[in-house]
C-alpha positions in Angstrom: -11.6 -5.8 1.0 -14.8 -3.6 1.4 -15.7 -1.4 -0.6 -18.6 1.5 -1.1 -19.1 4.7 -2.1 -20.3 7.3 0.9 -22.3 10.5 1.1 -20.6 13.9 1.8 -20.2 17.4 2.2 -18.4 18.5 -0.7 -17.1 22.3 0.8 -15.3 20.2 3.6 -12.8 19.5 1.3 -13.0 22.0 -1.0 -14.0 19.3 -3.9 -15.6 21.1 -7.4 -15.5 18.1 -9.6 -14.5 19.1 -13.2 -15.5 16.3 -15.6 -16.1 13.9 -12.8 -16.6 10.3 -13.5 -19.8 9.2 -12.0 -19.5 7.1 -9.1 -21.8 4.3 -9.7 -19.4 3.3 -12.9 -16.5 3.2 -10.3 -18.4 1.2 -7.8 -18.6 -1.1 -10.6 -15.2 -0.8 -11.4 -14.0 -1.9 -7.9 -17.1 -4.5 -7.5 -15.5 -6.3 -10.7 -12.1 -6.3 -9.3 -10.9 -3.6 -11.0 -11.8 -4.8 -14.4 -13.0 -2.0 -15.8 -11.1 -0.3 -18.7 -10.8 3.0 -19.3 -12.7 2.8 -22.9 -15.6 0.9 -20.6 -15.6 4.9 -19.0 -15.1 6.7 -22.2 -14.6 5.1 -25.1 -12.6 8.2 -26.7 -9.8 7.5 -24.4 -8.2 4.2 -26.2 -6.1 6.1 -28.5 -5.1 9.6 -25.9 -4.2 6.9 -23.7 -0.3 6.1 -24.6 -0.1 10.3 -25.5 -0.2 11.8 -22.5 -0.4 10.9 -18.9 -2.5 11.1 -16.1 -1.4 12.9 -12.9 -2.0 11.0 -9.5 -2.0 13.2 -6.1 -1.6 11.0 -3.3 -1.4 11.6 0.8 -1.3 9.2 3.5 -2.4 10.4 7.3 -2.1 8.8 10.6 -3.9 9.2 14.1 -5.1 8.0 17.2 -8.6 7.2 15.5 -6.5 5.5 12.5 -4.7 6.1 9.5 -5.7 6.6 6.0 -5.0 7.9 2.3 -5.8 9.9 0.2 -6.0 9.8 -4.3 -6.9 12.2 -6.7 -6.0 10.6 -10.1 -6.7 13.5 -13.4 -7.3 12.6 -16.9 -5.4 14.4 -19.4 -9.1 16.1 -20.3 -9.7 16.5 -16.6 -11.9 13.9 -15.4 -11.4 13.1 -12.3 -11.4 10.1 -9.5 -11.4 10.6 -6.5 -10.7 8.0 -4.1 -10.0 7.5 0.0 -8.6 4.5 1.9 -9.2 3.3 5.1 -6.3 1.2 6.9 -7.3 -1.1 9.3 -4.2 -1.8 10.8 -1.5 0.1 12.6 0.3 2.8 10.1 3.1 5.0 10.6 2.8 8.3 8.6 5.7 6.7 6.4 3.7 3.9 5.7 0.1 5.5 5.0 2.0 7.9 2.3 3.3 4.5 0.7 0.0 2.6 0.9 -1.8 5.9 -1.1 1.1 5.9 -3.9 0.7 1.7 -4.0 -3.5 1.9 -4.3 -2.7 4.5 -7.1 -0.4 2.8 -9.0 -2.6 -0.5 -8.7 -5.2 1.2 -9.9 -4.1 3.0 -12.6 -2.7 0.0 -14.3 -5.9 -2.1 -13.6 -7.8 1.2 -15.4 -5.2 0.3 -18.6 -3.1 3.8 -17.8 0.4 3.5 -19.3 1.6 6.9 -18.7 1.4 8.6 -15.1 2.6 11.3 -13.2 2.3 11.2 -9.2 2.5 14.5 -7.1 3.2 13.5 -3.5 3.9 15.9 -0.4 5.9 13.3 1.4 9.9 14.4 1.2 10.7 10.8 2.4 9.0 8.6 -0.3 9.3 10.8 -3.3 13.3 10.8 -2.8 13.7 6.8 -1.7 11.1 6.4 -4.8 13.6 8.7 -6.6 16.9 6.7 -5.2 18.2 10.5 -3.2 17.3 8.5 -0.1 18.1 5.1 0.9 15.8 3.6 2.5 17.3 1.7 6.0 14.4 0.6 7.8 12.9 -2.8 6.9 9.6 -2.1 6.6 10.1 0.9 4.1 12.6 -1.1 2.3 9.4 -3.6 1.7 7.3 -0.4 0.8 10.2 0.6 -1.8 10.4 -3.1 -3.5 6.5 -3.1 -4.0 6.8 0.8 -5.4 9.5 -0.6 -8.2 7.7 -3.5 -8.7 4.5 -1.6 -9.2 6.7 1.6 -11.4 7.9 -1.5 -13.5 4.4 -2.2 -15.3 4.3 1.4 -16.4 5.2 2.9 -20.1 5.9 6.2 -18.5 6.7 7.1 -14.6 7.3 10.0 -13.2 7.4 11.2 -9.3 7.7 14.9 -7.8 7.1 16.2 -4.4 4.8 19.3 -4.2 3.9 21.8 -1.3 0.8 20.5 0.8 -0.3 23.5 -0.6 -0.8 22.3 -4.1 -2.1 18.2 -2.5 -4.5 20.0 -0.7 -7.5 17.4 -1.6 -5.8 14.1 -1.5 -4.5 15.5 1.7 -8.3 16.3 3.0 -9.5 12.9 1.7 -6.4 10.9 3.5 -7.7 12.6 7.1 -11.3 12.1 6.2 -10.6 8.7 5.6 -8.3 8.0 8.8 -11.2 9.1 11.3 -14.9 8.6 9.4 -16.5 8.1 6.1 -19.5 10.4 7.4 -18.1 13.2 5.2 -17.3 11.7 1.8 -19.4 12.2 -0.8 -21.0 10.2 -3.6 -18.4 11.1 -6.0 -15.3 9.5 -3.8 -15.1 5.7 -3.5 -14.0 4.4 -0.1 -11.4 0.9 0.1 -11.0 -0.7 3.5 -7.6 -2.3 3.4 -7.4 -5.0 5.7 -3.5 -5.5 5.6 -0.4 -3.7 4.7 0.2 -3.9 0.6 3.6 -5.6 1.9 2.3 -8.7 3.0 0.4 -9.3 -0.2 1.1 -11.6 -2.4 
């Protein structure tokens, strides 16, 4: 997979960065293979860690120029990371929504998070995630296994759909990220994904 971080216009999507993580110790952090712990970032956050959890907004988009998604995971002190992902490959809406909730989760764990909270707009993966939905088509019944799979390696999970309103920068990121990077900034990492999360091992 290839990964960089990209310049960017930060009013295009609204982004005012809180305590923001700086992006050179997240390029690391995906150059490494997601190795990086959280106490590599800030060493204060070993022992919050297990307390409270971190919230993860995710949105998936699709077009004619390609499909993408969106992350915007928060500390429980507010940093922030934010985080877009081109898909290069064919992707339904469905499927966009359930690769940004799968990078999320991945890398959550990989960061040592234990606890997490995920805010997504999509009706459909939030209920099948939930078990309101079943999910009938093959493909999202793939997408669902990998979601449990991924749910499983968590102390604390937790899923609920919000109004685009309230996902409004995952959302921007997810779009900027299923057309062109030339708008991302130096505080969001871009991840090409080169096939769907279903077919990894």
């Amino acid at each position: 997979m290839t990964k960089w971080a990209v310049e960017l216009v930060e009013h295009d999507i609204g982004y005012q960065p809180r305590k923001a993580i700086k992006a050179q110790a997240l390029a690391d952090f995906l150059a490494e293979g997601a190795s990086l712990s959280l106490t590599e970032l800030s060493p204060q956050h070993e022992e919050r860690l297990p307390k409270e959890p971190w919230v993860l907004f995710v949105d998936g988009a699709s077009s004619k120029e390609g499909s993408g998604a969106g992350l915007l995971l928060i500390s429980p002190t507010g940093e922030e990371l934010t985080y877009a992902l081109r898909l290069d490959f064919p992707a339904s809406n469905n499927e966009a929504e359930y690769e940004a909730l799968l990078t999320g989760l991945r890398i959550a764990h990989q960061m040592g998070i234990t606890a997490i909270q995920v805010r997504s707009d999509s009706q459909l993966v939030v209920l099948q995630v939930l078990g309101e939905y079943e999910a009938k088509d093959e493909v999202m019944k793939k997408y669902l296994a990998k979601v449990r799979e991924a749910v499983a390696l968590f102390e604390t999970f937790e899923i609920e759909r919000v109004p685009r309103s309230q996902n409004k920068r995952a959302d921007a990121l997810s779009k900027l990220a299923s057309s062109s990077f030339a708008h991302l900034s130096k505080e969001v990492l871009v991840e090409v994904l080169k096939q769907k999360s279903i077919n990894q091992v």
